[in-house]
C-alpha positions as CSV (number, residue, x, y, z in Angstrom):
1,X,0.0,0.0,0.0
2,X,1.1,3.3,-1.0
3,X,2.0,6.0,1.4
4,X,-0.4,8.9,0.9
5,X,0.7,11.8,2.0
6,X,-2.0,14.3,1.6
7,X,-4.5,12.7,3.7
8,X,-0.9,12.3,6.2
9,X,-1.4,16.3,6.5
10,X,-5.0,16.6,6.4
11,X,-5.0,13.9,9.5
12,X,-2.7,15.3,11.5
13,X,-4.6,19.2,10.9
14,X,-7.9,17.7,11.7
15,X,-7.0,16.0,14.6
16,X,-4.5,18.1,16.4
17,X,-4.6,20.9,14.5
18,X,-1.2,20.9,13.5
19,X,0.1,22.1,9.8
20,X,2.8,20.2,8.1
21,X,4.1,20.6,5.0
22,X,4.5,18.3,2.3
23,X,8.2,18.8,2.7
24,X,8.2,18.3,6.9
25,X,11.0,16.7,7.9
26,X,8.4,14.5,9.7
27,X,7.1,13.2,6.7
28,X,10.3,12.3,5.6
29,X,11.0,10.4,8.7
30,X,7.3,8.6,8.1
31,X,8.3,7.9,4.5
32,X,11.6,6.4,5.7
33,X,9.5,4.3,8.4
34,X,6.9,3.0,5.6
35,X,10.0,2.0,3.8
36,X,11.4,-0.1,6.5
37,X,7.8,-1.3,7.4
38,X,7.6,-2.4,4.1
39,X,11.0,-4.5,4.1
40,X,9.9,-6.1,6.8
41,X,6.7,-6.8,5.7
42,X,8.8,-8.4,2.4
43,X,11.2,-10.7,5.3
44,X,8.1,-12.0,7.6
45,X,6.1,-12.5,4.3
46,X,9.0,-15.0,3.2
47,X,9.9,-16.2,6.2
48,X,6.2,-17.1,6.3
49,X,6.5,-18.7,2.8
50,X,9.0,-20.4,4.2
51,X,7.3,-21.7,7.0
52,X,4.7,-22.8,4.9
53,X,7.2,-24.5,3.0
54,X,8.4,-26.3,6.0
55,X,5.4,-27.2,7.4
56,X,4.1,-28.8,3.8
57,X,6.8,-30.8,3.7
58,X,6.9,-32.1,7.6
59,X,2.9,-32.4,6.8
60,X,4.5,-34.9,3.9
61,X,6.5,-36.7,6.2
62,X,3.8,-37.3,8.6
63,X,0.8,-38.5,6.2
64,X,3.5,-40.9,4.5
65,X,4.9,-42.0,7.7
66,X,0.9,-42.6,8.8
67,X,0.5,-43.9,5.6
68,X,2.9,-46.8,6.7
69,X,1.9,-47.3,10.2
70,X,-1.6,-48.2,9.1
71,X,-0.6,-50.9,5.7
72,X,1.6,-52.0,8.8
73,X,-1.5,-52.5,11.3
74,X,-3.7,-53.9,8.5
75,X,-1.2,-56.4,7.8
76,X,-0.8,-57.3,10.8
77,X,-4.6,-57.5,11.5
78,X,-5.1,-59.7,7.8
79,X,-2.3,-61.9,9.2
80,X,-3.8,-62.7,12.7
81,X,-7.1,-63.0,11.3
82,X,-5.9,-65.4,8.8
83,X,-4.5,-66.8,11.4
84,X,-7.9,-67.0,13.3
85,X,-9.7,-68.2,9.8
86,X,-7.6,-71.1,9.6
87,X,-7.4,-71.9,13.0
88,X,-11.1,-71.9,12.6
89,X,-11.6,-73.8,9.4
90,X,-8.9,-76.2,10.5
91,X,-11.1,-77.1,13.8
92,X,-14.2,-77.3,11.4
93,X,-12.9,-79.5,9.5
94,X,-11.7,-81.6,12.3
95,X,-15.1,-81.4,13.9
96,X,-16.5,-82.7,10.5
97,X,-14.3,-85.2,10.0
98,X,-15.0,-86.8,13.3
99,X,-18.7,-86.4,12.6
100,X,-17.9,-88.0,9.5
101,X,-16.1,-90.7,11.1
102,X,-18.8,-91.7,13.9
103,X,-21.1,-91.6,11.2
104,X,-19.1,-94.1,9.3
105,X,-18.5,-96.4,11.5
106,X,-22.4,-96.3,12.9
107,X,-22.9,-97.6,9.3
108,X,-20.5,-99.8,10.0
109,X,-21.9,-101.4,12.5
110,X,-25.7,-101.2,11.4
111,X,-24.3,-103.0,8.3
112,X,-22.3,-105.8,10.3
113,X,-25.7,-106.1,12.4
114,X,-27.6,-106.5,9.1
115,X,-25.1,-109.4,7.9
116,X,-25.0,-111.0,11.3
117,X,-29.3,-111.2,10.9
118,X,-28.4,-112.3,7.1
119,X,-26.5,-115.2,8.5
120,X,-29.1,-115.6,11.2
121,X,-31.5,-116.2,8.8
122,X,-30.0,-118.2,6.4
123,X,-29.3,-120.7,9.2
124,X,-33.0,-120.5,10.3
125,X,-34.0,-121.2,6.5
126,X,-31.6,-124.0,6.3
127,X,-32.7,-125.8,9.3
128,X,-36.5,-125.1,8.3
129,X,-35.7,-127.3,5.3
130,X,-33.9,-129.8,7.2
131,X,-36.3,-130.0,9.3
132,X,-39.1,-130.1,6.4
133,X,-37.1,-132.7,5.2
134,X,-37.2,-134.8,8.4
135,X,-41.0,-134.1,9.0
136,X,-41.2,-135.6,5.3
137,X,-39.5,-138.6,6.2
138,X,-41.0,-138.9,9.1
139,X,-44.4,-138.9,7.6
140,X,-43.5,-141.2,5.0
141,X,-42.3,-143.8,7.1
């Protein structure tokens, strides 16, 4: 921003009442102060760039380094619960194998049962016709 200088004059004469000149040493030592204000507005306005700067690239840092602190936790978390999932599947699998297995061998006995009866009755029906036989004879005779 521009130092105006008129309205300088007319401020100072409306408020205290005092008349300067345009050529006031004052003024010059104003002029000389917006100068140097304005340098130093130039060195915190790139010292604040540079900040900025800074800041960006620590905010960089941080995001990536968050970045790899999370694929790290979800990795770790897929791993256990793989883990979990096959610890779980693997005690399914035993649980239906040994359901499988009492199954089995509960058909393997109803089936031994069912060929002891076949037996059973195959001695029955052979001693019916022996005894047929005999009642024939006996009969006959």
């Amino acid at each position: 921003m521009e130092l105006d200088i008129e309205r300088l004059v007319q401020e100072v004469a409306a408020r205290w009442g005092l008349v300067i000149g345009k050529d006031d040493p004052i003024i010059g030592a104003v002029a000389l102060n917006d100068v140097v204000m304005d340098l130093h507005m130039g060195r915190l306005a790139a010292a604040l760039e540079d900040q900025e700067n800074r800041l960006g690239t620590i905010n960089d840092r941080q995001i990536k380094a968050s970045r790899e602190i999370a694929k790290k936790i979800v990795g770790e978390a897929l791993v256990m619960a793989k883990i979990e999932i096959d610890k779980t599947a693997d005690q399914a699998i035993k649980r239906t194998e040994e359901a499988a297995e009492t199954q089995i061998k509960a058909l393997s006995a109803s089936l031994e049962d069912r060929e002891a009866l076949r037996r059973q009755l195959n001695w029955a029906w052979g001693l019916a016709g022996v005894l047929g036989v005999l009642l024939v004879v006996v009969l006959v005779l």
